[in-house]
mmCIF file of the N, C-alpha and C atoms, coordinates in Angstrom:
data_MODEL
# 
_entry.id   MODEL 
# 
loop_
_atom_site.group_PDB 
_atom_site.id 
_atom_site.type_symbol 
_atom_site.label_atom_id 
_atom_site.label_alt_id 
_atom_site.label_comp_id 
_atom_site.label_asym_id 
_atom_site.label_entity_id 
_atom_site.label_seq_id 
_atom_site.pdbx_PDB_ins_code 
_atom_site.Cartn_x 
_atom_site.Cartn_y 
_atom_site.Cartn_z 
_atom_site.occupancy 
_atom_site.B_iso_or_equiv 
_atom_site.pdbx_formal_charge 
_atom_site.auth_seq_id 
_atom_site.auth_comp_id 
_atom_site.auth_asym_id 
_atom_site.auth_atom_id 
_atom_site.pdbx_PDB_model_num 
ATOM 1   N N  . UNK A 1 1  ? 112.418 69.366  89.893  1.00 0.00 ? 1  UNK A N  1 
ATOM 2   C CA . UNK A 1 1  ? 112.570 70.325  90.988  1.00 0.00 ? 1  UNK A CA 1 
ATOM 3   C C  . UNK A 1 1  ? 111.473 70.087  92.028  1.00 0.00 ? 1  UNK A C  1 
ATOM 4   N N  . UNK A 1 2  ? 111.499 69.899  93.073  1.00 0.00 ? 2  UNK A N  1 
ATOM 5   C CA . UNK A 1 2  ? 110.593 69.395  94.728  1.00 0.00 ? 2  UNK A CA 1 
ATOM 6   C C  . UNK A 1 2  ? 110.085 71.261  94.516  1.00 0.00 ? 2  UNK A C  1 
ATOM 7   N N  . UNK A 1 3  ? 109.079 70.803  95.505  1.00 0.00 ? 3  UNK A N  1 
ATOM 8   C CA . UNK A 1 3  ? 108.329 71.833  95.522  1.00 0.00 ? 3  UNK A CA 1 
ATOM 9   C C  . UNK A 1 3  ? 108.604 72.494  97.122  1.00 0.00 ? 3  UNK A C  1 
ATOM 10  N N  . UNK A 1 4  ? 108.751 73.803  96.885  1.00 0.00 ? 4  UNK A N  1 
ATOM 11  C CA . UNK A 1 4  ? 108.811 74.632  97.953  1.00 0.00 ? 4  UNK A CA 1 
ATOM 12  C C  . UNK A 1 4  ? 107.850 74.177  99.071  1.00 0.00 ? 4  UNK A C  1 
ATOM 13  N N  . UNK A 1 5  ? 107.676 73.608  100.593 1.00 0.00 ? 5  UNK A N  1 
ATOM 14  C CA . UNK A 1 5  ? 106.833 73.606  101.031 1.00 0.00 ? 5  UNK A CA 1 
ATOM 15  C C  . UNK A 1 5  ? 106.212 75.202  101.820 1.00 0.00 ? 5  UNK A C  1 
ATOM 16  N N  . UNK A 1 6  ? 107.209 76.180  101.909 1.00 0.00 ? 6  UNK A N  1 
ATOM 17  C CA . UNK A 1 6  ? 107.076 77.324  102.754 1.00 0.00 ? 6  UNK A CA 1 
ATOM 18  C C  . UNK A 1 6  ? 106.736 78.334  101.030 1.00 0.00 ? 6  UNK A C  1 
ATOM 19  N N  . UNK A 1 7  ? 106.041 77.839  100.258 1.00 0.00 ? 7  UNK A N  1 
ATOM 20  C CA . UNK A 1 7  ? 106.372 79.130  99.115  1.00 0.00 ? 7  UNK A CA 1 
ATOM 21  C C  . UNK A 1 7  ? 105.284 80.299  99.134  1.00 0.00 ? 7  UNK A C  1 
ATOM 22  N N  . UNK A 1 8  ? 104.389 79.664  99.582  1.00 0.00 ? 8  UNK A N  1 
ATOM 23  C CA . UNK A 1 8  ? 102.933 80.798  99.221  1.00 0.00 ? 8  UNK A CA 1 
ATOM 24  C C  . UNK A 1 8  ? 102.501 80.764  100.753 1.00 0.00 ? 8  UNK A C  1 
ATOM 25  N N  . UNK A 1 9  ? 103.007 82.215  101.232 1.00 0.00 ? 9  UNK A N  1 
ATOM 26  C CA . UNK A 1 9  ? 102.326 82.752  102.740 1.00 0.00 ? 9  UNK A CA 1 
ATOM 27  C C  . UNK A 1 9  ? 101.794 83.363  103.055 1.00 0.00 ? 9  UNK A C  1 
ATOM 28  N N  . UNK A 1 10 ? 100.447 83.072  103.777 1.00 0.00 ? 10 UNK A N  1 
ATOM 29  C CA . UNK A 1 10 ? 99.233  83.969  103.770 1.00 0.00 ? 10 UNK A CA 1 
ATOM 30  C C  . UNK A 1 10 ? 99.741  84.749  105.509 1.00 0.00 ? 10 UNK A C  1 
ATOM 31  N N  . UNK A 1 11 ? 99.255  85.760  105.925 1.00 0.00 ? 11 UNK A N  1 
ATOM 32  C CA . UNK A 1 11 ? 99.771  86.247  107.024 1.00 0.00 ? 11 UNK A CA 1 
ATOM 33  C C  . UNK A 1 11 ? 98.093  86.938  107.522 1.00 0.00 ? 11 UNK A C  1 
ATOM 34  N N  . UNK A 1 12 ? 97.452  86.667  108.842 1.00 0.00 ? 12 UNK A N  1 
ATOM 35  C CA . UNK A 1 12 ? 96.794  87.866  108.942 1.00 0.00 ? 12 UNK A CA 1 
ATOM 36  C C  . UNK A 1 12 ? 97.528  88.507  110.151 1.00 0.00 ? 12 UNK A C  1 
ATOM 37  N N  . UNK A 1 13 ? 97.052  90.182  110.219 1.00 0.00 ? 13 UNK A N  1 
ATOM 38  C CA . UNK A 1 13 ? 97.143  91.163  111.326 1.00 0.00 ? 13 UNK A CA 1 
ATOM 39  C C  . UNK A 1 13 ? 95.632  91.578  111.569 1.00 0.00 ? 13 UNK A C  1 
ATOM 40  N N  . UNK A 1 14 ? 95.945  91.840  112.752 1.00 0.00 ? 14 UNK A N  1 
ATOM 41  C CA . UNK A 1 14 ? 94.460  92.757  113.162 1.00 0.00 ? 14 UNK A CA 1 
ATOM 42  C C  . UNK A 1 14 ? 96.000  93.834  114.103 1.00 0.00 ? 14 UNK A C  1 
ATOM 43  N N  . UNK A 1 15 ? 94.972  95.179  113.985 1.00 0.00 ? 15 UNK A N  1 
ATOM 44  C CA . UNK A 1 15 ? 95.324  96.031  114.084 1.00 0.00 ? 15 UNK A CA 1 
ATOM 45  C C  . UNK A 1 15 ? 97.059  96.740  113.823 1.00 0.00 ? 15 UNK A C  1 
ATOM 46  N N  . UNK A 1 16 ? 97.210  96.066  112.819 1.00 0.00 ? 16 UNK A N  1 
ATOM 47  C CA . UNK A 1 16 ? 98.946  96.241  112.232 1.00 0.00 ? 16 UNK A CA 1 
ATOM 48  C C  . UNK A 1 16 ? 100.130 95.284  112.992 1.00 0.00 ? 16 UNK A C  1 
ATOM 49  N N  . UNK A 1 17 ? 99.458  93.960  113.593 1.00 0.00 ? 17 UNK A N  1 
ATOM 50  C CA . UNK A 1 17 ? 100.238 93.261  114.397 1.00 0.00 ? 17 UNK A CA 1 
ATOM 51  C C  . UNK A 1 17 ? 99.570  91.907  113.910 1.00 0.00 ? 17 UNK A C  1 
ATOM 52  N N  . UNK A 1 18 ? 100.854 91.062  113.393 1.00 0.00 ? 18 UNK A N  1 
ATOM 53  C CA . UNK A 1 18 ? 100.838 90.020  113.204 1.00 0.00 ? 18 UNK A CA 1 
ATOM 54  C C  . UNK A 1 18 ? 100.104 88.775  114.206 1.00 0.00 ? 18 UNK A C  1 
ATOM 55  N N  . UNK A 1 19 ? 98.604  87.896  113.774 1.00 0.00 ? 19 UNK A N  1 
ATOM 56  C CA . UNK A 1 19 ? 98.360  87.243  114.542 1.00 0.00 ? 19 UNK A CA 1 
ATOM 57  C C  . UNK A 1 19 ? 98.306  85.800  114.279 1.00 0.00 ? 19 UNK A C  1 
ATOM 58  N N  . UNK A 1 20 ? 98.457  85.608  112.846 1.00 0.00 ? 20 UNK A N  1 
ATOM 59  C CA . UNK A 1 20 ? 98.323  84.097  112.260 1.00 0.00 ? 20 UNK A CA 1 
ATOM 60  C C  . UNK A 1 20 ? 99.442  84.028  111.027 1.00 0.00 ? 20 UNK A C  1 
ATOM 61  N N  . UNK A 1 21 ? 100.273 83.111  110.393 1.00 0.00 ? 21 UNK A N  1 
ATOM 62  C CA . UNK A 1 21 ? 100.659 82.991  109.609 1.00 0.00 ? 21 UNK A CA 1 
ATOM 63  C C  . UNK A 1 21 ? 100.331 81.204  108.982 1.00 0.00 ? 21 UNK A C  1 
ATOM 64  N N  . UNK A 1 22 ? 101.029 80.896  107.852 1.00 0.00 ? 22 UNK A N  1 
ATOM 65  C CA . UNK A 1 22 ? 100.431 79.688  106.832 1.00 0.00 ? 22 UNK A CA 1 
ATOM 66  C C  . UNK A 1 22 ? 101.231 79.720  105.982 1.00 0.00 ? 22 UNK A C  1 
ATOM 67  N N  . UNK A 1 23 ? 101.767 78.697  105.726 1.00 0.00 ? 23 UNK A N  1 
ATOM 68  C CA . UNK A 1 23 ? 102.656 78.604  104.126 1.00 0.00 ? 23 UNK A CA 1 
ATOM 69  C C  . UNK A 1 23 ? 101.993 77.086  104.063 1.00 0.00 ? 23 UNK A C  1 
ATOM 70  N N  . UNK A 1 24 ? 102.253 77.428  102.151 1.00 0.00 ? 24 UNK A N  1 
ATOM 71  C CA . UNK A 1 24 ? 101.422 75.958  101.570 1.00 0.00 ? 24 UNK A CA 1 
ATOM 72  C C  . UNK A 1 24 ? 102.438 76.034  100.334 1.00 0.00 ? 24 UNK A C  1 
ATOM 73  N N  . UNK A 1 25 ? 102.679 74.828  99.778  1.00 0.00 ? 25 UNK A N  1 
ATOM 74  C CA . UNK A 1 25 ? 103.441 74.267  98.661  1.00 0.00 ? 25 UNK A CA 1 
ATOM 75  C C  . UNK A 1 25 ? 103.087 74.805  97.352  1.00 0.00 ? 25 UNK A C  1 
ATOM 76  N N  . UNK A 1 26 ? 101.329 75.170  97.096  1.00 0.00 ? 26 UNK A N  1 
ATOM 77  C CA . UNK A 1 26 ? 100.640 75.631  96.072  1.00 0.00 ? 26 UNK A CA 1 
ATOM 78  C C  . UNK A 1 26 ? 99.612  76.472  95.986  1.00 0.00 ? 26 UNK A C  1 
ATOM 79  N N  . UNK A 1 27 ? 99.888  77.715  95.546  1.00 0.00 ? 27 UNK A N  1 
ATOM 80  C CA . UNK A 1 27 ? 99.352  78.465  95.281  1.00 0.00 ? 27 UNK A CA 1 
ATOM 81  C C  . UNK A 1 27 ? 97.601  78.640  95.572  1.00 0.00 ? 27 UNK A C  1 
ATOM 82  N N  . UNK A 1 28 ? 97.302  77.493  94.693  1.00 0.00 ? 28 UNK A N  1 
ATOM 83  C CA . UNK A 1 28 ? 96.029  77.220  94.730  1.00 0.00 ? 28 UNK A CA 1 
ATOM 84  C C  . UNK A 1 28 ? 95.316  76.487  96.013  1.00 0.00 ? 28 UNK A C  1 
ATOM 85  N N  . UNK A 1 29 ? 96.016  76.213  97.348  1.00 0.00 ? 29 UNK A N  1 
ATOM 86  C CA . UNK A 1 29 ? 95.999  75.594  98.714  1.00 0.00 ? 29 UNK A CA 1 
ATOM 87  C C  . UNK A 1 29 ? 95.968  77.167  99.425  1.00 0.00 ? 29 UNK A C  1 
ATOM 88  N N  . UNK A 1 30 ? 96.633  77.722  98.950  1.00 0.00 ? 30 UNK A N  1 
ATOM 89  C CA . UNK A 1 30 ? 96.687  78.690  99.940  1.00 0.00 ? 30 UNK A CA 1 
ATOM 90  C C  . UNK A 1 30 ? 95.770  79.271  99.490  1.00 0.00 ? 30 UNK A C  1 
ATOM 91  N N  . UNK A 1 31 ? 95.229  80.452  98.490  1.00 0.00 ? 31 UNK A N  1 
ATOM 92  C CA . UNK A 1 31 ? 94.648  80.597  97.756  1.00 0.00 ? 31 UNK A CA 1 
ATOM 93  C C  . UNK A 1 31 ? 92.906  80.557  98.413  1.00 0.00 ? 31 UNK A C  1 
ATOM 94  N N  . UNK A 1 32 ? 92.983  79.123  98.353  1.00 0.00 ? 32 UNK A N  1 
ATOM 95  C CA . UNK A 1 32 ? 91.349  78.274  98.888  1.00 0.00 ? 32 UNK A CA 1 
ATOM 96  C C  . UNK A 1 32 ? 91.617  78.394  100.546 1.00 0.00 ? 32 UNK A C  1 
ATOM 97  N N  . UNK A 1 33 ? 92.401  78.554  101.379 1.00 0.00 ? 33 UNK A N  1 
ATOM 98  C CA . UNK A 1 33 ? 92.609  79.176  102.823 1.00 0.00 ? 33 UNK A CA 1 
ATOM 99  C C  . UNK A 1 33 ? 92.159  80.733  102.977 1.00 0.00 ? 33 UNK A C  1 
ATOM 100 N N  . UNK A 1 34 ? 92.326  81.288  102.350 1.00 0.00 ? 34 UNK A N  1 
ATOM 101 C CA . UNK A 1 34 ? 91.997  82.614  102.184 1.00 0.00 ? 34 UNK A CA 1 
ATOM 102 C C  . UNK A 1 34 ? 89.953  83.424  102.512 1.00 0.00 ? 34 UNK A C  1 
ATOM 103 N N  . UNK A 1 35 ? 89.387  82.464  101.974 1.00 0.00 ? 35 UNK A N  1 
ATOM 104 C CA . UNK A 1 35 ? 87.649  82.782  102.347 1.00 0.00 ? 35 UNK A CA 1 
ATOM 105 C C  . UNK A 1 35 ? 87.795  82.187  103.604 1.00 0.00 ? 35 UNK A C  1 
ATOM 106 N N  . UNK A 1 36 ? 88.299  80.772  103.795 1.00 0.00 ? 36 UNK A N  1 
ATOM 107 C CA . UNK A 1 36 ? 88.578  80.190  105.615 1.00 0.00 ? 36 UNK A CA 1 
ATOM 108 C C  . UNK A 1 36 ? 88.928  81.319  106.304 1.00 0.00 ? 36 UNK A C  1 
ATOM 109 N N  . UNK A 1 37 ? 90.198  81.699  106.093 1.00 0.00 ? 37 UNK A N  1 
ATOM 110 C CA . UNK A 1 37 ? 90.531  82.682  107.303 1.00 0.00 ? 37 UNK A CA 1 
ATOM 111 C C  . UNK A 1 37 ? 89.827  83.854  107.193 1.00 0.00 ? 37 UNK A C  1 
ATOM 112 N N  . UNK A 1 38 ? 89.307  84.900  106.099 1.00 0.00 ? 38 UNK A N  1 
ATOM 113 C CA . UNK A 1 38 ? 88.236  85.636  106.023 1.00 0.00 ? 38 UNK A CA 1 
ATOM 114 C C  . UNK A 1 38 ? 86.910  85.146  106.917 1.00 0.00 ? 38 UNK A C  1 
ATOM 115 N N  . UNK A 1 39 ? 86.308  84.138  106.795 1.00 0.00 ? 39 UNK A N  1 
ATOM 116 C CA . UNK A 1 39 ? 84.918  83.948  107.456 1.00 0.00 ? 39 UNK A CA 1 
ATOM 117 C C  . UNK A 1 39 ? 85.156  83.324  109.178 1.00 0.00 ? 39 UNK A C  1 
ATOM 118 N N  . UNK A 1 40 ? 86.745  83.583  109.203 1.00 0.00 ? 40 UNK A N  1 
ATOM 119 C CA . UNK A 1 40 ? 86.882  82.688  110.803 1.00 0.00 ? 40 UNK A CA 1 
ATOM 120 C C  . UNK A 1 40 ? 87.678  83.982  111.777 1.00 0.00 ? 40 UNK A C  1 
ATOM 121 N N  . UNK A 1 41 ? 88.252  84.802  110.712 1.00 0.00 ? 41 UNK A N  1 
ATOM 122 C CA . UNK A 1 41 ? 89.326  86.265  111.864 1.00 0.00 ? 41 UNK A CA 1 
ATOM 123 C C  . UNK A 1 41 ? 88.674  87.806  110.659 1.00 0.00 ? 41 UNK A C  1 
ATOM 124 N N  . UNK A 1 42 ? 88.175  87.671  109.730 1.00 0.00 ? 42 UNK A N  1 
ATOM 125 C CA . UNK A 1 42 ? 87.906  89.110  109.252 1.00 0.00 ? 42 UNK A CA 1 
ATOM 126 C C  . UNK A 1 42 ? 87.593  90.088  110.515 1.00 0.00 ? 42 UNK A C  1 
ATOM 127 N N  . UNK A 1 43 ? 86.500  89.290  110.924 1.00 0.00 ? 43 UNK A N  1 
ATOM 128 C CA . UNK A 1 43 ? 85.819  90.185  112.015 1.00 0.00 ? 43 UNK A CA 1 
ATOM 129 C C  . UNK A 1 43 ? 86.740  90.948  113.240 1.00 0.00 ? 43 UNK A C  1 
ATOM 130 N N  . UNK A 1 44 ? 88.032  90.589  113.125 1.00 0.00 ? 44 UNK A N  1 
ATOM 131 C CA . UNK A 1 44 ? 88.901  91.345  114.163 1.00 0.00 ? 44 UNK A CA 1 
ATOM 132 C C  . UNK A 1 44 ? 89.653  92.682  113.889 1.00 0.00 ? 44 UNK A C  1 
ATOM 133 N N  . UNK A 1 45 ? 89.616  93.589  114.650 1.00 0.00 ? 45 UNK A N  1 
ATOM 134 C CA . UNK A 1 45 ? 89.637  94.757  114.250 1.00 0.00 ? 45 UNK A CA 1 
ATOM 135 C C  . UNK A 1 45 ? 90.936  95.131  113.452 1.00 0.00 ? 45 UNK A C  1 
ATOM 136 N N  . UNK A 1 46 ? 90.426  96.064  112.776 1.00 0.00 ? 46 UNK A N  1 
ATOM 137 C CA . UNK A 1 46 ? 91.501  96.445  111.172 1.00 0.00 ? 46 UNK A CA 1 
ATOM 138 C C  . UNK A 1 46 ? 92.049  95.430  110.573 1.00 0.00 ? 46 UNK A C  1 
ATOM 139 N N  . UNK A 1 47 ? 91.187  93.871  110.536 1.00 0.00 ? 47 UNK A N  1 
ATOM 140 C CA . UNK A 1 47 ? 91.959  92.771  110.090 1.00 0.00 ? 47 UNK A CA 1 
ATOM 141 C C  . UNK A 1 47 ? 92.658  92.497  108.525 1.00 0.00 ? 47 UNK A C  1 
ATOM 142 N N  . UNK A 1 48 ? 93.856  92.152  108.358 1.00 0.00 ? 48 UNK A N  1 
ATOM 143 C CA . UNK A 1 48 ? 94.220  92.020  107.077 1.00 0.00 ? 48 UNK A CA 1 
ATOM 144 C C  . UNK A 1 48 ? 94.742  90.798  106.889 1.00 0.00 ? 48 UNK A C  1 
ATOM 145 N N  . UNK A 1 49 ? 94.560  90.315  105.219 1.00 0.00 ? 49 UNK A N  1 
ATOM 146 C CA . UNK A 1 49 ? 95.102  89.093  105.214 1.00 0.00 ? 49 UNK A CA 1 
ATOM 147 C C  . UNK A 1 49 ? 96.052  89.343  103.861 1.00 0.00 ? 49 UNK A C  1 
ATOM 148 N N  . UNK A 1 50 ? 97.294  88.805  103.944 1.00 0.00 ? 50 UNK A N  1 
ATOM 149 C CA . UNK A 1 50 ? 98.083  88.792  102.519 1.00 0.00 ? 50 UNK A CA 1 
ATOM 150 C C  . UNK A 1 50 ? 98.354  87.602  102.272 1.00 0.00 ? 50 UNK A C  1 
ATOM 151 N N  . UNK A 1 51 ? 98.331  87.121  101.060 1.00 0.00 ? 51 UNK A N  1 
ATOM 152 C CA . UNK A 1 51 ? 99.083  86.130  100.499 1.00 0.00 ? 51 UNK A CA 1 
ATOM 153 C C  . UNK A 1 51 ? 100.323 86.589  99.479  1.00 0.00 ? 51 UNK A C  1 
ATOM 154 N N  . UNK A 1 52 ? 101.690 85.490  99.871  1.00 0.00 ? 52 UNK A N  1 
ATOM 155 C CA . UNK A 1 52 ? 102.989 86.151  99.315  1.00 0.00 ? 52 UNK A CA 1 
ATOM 156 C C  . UNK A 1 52 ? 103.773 84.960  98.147  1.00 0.00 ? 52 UNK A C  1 
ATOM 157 N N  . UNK A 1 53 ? 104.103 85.355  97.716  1.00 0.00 ? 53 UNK A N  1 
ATOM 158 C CA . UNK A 1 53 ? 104.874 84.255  96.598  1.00 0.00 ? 53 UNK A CA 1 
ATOM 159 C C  . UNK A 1 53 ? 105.963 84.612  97.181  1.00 0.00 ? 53 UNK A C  1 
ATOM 160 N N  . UNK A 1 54 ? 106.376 83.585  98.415  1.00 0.00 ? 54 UNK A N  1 
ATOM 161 C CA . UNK A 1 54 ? 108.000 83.926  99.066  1.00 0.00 ? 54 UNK A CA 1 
ATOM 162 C C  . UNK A 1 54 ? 109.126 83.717  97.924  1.00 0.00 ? 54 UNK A C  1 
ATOM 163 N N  . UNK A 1 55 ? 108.604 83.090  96.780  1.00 0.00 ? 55 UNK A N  1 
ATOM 164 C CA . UNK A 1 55 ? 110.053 83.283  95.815  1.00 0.00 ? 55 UNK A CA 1 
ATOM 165 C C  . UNK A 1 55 ? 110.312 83.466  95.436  1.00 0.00 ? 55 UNK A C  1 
ATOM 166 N N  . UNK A 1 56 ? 109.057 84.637  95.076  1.00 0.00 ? 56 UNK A N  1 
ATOM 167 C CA . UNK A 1 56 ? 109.205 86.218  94.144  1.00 0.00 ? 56 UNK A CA 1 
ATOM 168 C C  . UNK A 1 56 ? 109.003 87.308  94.737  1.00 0.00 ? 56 UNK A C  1 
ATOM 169 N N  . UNK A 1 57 ? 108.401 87.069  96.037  1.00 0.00 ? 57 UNK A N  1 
ATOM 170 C CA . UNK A 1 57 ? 108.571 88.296  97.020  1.00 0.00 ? 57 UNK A CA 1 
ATOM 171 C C  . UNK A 1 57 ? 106.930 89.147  96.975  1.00 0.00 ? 57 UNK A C  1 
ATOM 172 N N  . UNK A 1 58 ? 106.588 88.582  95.741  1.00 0.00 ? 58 UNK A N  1 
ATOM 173 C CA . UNK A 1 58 ? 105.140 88.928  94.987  1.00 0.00 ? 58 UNK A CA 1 
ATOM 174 C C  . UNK A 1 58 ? 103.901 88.792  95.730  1.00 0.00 ? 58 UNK A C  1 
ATOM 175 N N  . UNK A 1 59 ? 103.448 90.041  95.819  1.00 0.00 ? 59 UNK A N  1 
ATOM 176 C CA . UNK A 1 59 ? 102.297 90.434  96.980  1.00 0.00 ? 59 UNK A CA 1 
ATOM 177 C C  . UNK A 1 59 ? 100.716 89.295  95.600  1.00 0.00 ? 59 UNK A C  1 
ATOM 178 N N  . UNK A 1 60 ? 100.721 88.635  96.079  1.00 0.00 ? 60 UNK A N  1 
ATOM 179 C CA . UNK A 1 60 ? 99.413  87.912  95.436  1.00 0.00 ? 60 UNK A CA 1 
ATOM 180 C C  . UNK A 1 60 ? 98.241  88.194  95.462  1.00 0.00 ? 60 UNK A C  1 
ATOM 181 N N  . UNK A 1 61 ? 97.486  88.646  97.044  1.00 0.00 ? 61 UNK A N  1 
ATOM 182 C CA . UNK A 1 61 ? 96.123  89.116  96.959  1.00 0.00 ? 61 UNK A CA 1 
ATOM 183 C C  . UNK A 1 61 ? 96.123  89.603  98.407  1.00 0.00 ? 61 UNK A C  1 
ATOM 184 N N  . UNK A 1 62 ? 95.208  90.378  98.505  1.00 0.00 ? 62 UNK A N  1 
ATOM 185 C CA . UNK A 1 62 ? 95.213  90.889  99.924  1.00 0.00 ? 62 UNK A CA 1 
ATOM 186 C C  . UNK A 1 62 ? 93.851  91.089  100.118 1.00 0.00 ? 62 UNK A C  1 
ATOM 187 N N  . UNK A 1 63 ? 93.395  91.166  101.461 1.00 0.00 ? 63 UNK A N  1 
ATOM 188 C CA . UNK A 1 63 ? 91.801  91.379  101.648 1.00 0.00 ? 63 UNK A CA 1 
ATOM 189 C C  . UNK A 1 63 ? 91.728  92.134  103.161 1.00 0.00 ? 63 UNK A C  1 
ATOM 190 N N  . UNK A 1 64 ? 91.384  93.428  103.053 1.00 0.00 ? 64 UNK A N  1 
ATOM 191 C CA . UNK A 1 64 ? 90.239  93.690  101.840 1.00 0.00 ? 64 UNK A CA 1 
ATOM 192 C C  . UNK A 1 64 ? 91.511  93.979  101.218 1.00 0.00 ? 64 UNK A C  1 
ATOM 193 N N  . UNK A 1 65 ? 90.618  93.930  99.935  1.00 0.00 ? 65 UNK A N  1 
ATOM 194 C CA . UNK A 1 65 ? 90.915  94.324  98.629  1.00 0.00 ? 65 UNK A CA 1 
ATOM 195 C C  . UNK A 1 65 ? 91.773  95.840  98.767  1.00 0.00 ? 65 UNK A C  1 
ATOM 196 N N  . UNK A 1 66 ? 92.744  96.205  97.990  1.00 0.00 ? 66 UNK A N  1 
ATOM 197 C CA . UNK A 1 66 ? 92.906  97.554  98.348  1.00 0.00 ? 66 UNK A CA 1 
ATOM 198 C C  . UNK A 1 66 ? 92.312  98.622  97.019  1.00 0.00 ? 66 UNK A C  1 
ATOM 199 N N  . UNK A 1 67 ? 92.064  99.705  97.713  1.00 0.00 ? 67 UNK A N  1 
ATOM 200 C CA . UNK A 1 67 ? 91.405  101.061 96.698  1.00 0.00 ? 67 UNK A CA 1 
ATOM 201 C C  . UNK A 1 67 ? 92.209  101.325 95.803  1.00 0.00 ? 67 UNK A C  1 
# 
């Protein structure tokens, strides 16, 4: 089975509006993108970042972190 290239999508928003998106083949690519885009857009206001398992629909990690 080929590997999904769109499977694991990280998305950030600043202020509830979509400003960057990313899909990577493996988990662990996207994953290691995640402190990148933290130390390069956190700083923008109400910024959020998700990563998604598009082929389970499966919310993977989000930052910040939620309560």
């Amino acid at each position: 089975m080929a590997e999904n290239p769109d499977r694991f999508h990280l998305t950030l928003s600043s202020a509830g509006e979509p400003v960057m998106q990313g899909w990577w083949p493996l988990e662990a690519t996207a994953r290691d993108q995640l402190p990148v885009w933290v130390g390069s857009w956190g700083s923008l206001p109400d910024a959020r970042i998700t990563l998604v398992d598009e082929e389970t629909g499966t919310v993977l990690t989000t930052w910040p972190d939620e309560a």
